[in-house]
C-alpha positions in Angstrom: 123.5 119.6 152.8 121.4 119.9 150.2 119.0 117.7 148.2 116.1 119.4 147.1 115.1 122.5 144.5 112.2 124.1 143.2 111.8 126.7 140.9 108.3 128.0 138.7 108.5 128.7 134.8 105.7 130.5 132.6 105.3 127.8 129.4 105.8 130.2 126.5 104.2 130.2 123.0 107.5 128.8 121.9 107.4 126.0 124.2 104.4 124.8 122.8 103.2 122.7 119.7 100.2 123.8 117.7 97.6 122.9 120.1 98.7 124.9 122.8 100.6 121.9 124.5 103.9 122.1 125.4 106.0 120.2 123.2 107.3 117.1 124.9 111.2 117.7 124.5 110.8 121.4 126.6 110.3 119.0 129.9 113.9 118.4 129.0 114.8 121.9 129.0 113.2 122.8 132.0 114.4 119.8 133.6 117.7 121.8 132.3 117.2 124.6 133.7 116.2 123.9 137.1 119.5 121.4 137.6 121.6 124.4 136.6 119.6 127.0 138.6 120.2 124.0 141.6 123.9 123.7 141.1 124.1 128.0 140.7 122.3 127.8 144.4 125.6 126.0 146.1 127.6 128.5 144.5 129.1 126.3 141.2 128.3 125.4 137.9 127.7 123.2 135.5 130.7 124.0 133.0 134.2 125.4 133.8 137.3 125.9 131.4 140.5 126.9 132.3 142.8 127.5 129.3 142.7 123.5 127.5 140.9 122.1 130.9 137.0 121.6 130.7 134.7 119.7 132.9 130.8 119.7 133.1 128.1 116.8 133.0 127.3 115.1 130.2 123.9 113.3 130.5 124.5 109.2 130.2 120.7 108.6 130.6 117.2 110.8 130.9 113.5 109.7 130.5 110.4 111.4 131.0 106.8 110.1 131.9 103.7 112.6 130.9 100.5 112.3 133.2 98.6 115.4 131.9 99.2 118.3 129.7 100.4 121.8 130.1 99.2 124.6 128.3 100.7 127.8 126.8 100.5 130.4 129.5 100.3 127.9 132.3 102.6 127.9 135.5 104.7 124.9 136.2 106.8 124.4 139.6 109.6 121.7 138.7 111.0 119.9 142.1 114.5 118.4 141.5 115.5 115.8 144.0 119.1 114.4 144.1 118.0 110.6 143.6 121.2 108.5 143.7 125.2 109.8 143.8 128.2 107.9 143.3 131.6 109.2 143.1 131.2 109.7 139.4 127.7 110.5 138.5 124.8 111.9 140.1 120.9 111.5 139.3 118.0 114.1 139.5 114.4 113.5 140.0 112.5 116.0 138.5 108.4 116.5 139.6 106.4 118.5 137.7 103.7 120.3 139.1 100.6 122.8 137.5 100.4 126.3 140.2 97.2 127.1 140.2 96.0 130.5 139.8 96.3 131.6 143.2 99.9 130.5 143.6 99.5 127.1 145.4 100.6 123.8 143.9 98.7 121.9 147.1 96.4 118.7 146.3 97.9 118.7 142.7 98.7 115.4 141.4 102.3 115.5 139.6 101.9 116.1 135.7 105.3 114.8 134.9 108.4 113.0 136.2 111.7 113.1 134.5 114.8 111.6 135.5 118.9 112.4 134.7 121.9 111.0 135.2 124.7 113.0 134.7 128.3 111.9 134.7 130.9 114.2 136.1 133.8 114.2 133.6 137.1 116.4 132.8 139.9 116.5 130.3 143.4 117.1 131.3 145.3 117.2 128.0 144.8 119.2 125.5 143.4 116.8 123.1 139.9 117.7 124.8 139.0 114.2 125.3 136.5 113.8 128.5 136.8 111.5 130.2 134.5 110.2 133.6 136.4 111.6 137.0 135.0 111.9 140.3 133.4 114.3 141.5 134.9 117.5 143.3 134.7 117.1 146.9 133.7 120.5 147.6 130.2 119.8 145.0 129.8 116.4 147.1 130.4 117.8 150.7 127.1 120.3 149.5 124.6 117.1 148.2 122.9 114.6 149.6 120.5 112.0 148.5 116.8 113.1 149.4 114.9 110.6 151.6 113.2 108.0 150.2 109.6 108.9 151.3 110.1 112.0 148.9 111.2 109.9 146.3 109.0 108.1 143.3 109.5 104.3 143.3 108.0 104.4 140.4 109.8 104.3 136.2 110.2 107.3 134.9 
């Protein structure tokens, strides 16, 4: 069972705004990138089509709270925690985290913490409408919630 992923990214020039920052909505995309990576880990994916049959994970709800900037060239290690699952939907907790120059992350404070819900949902008619289904059992039987003691209580 699985409930936790972490992966590092280089913030780009293009991820930045014209002070070197990077630009708020690129937490989104790394937040992004790090669920699919996660889902890619337990051997699925994100977005299947079969002929007129689609499904994949629209978000219903994502927020983002900023504690301290990151800079172009900097190192960021994003920690996705599954959060809360239903039969329907899942949500990701997503911790932010500067690497410092020698590779370690210890005694640094988080910079940002996002949060997604994602609702699992299919068509099966070709008029493409999606609609909210449950999860497959084989995703569920490979996640579980993370504990709460690695959990923010906090808002995001």
């Amino acid at each position: 069972m699985h409930y936790e992923f972490r992966m590092r990214r280089l913030v780009e020039f293009a991820d930045t705004d014209t002070a070197g920052i990077m630009h708020f909505a690129n937490y989104f995309r790394f937040m992004e990138a790090v669920e699919h990576a996660f889902v890619r880990s337990l051997g699925e994916t994100v977005h299947q089509q079969d002929g007129y049959r689609m499904s994949g994970w629209p978000r219903v709800e994502v927020a983002c709270r900023y504690f301290a900037p990151v800079r172009f060239q900097d190192t960021v290690e994003v920690q996705l925690l599954v959060e809360r699952k239903t039969d329907k939907a899942i949500t990701y907790q997503f911790n932010f985290h500067k690497v410092n120059s020698d590779g370690t992350i210890e005694g640094m404070p988080v910079i940002a913490r996002g949060r997604v819900t994602a609702l699992y949902a299919t068509n099966h008619t070709p008029d493409g409408r999606m609609r909210a289904a449950s999860m497959p059992e084989a995703f569920v039987r490979l996640i579980e919630v993370a504990p709460p003691e690695l959990l923010s209580q906090e808002g995001s």
